[in-house]
N, C-alpha and C positions, 0 to 999 in steps of 0.2 A: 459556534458554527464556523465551521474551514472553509476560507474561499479558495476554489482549484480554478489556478491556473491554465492559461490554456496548453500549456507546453504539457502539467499533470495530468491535466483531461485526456491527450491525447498518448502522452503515455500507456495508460490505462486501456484505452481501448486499444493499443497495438499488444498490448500485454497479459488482458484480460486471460486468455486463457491458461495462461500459468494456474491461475486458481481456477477457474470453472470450464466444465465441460463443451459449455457450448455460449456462444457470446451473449453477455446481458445487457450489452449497450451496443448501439450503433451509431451515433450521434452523439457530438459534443456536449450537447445537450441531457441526451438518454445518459451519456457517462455521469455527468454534474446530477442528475437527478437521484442516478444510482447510489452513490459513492456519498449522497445524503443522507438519502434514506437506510443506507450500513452505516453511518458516521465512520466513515473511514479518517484516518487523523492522517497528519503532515509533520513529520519531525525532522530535526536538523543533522545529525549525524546517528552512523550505525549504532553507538552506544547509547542515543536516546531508544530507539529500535527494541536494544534489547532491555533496557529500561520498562519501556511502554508493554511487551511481552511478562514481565517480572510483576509488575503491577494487577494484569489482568489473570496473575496468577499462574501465568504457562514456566514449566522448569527448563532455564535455556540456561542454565550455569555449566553444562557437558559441551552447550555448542558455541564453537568459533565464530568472530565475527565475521567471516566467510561463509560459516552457515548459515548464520542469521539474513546475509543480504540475500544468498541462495534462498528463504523461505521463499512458498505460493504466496503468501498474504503479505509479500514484501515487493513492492515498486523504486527503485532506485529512480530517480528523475536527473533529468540533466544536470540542474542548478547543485545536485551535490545532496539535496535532500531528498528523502523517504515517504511515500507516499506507503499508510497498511491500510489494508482490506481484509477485514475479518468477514468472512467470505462463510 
């Protein structure tokens, strides 16, 4: 289990709608609860990213790692790291 910070949490909820339609959290809290219950992961750099996309079986060998950080299910965070949401 990922502990989200609170700088990711709040990411997340100013970001949310990159991925979904209409917002599924409003609270730091609602965010943390969310992003649990999708196990959303935290990795260290873009090539883990596209690593963690390769694994889960998605074909990202066509895409840049500019497209990769441009994905919906991708949160870039302050600290440098990647918050994904498989959304």
């Amino acid at each position: 289990m990922y502990e989200y910070d609170e700088e990711c949490l709040k990411t997340f909820l100013e970001k949310q709608l990159q991925l979904f339609d209409e917002p599924v959290a409003e609270t730091l809290e609602e965010a943390e609860a969310f992003l649990e219950d999708c196990i959303a992961v935290i990795v260290d750099s873009i090539q883990d990213v596209k690593t963690f996309f390769e694994e889960e079986g998605m074909d990202v060998d066509d895409m840049s790692m500019e497209e990769l950080e441009e994905a919906s299910e991708v949160f870039p965070l302050p600290n440098g790291q990647y918050l994904i949401v498989e959304g």
